[in-house]
Structures are given as structure tokens and as C-alpha cells.
N, C-alpha and C positions, 0 to 999 in steps of 0.2 A: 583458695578453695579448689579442691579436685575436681575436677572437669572430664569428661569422657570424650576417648580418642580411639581411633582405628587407623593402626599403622597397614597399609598393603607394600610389599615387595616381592619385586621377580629377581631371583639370584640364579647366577652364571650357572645354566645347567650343565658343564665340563667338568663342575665340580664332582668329586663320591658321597656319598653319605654321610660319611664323618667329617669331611669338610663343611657341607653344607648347616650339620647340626652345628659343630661349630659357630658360624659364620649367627645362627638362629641362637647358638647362645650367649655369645660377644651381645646382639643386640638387645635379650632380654637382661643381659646384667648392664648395658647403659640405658633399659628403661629403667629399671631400679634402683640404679643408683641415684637418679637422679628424684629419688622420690616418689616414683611412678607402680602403681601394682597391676600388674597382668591377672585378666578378668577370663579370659578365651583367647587361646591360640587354634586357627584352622590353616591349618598345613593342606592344600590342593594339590601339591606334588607337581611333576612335570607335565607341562602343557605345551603344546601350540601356540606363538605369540600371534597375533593378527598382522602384524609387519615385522623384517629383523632389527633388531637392536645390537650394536655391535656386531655383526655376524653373526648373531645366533636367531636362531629361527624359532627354538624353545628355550622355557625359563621354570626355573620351582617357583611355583606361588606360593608367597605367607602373607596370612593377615592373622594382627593381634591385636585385637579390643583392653584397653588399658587406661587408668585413671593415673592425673597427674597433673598439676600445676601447669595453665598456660605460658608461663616465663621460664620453663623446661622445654618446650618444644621444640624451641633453638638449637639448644645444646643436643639434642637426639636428632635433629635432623643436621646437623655438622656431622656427627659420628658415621651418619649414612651417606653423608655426600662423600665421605672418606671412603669408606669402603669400595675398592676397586672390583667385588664380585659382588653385589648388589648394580643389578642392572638399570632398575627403575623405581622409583616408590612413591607415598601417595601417605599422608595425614590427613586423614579426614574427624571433624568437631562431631562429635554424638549429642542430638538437641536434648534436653534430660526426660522429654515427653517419647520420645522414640526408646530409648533405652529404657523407659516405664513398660511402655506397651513390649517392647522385647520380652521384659524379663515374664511380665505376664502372661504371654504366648507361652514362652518356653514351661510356667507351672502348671498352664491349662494342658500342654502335651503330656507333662509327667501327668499329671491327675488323670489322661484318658489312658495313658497306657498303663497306669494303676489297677484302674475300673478295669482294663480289656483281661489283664493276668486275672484278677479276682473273678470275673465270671469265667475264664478259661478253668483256673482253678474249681472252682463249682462244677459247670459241666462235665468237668472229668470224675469231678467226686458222685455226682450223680449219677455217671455211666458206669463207676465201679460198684454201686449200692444196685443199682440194675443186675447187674452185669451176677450178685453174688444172691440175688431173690429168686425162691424156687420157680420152678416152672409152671402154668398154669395148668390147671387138669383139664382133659380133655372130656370127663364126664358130663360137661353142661350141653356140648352136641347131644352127648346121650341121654339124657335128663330133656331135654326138648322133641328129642324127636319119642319119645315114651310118654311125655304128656299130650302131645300133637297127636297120636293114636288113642289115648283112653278120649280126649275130646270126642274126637271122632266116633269112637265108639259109645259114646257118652248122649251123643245126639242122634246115632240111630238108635237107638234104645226107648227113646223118652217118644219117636215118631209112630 
């Protein structure tokens, strides 16, 4: 049964960018190979480590969230222990009640950012429906202040 995992690793920041994607694709073709499907990769790019490792002071951060057989983990984490530009890494077990509420935050977010476009969308529609209705006439000043005089003249008359 497939099981939910989060691989984290810091790779040797000396490396270019095509090395490093490299190095990021080496390791998602031995999580696939091994049976494993990539759910989310979050790439944090280069950072600050908290103490050096190696002599390096910085590292690119990855983490990828991935389902896969727990009798695979072995085998992916030999492939990492090999990798000599992989600085440090970290398999972490996803409880499947965490990975519920995950996935359910993540539709509660689309659904508000749905809702926020569709009234953004609206208010614009209503500012251009505005925006294209004639202007109001300005005779109802004049029409008030000409009934405001016949009153008046309406009540001394009757006195």
C-alpha cells in the first residue's frame, strides 16, 4: 500500500543551475522508478544554512511530497546517501489524517480565491454598467427650489 512521504534536501550550492536540475532529476527518476509518484515539488532555492556543512555556509533547498511503498524507502535513500552534491536530507512519513486536512486547506484556498476573482469580476462589471449610464439631470435642484417658492407663496396667500 502507498504511503505518503516528504523527501527534504540541501544540494551543494557551487553547483549552476543545470547541474542542480539535474542532480533534482536523477532523484525524481529514482523516486519513480522505484514505484513512487511525485505529488509536489517546492524548490526554496538558495538559502543561509544555520551552521556549515562541508564548508558551505549555503545550500538549494528541495522538498518533494511523494507516495510510495515503505519497502522502497531504502532503496531512495542509498541513492541519496551516494550522491556526493546532496549535502543533507530528511524522509519524513505523512500521517494520512495530515495529508486529508492538507489537501483540504489547499481546496478551501482555491474555492476563496475563486469566490475573490468572481466578485472582483462583478465589481468591475458593475463599474463599467456605471461608468456607461447617462448622467443624472440636474433639474430636480430646479424643480425643488420652484416648488419651495410656490409653497411659500401658497401660504401667504391663504393668510
Amino acid at each position: 500500500m502507498a504511503k505518503d512521504y516528504e523527501v527534504g534536501v540541501i544540494i551543494n550550492p557551487s553547483l549552476d543551475d543545470e547541474q542542480i536540475q539535474a542532480v533534482v532529476q536523477r532523484l525524481t527518476k529514482t523516486i519513480t522508478d522505484q514505484g513512487g509518484v511525485i505529488t509536489k515539488v517546492n524548490a526554496w532555492g538558495k538559502r543561509r544554512l544555520a551552521y556549515p556543512i562541508k564548508r558551505h555556509i549555503d545550500g538549494y533547498y528541495l522538498f518533494m511530497d511523494f507516495q510510495t511503498d515503505s519497502d522502497k524507502i531504502a532503496e531512495i535513500e542509498r541513492y541519496i546517501h551516494v550522491q556526493e552534491n546532496i549535502l543533507r536530507h530528511i524522509i519524513l512519513f505523512h500521517d494520512t489524517k495530515v495529508v486529508a486536512y492538507r489537501q483540504k486547506r489547499e481546496e478551501d484556498a482555491k474555492a476563496r480565491e475563486l469566490a475573490q476573482a468572481t466578485a472582483a469580476r462583478e465589481s468591475a462589471a458593475a463599474a463599467a454598467v456605471a461608468a456607461t449610464a447617462p448622467e443624472p439631470v440636474q433639474e430636480t435642484a430646479e424643480i425643488a427650489e420652484t416648488s419651495e417658492a410656490e409653497t411659500v407663496a401658497a401660504d401667504s396667500a391663504t393668510e
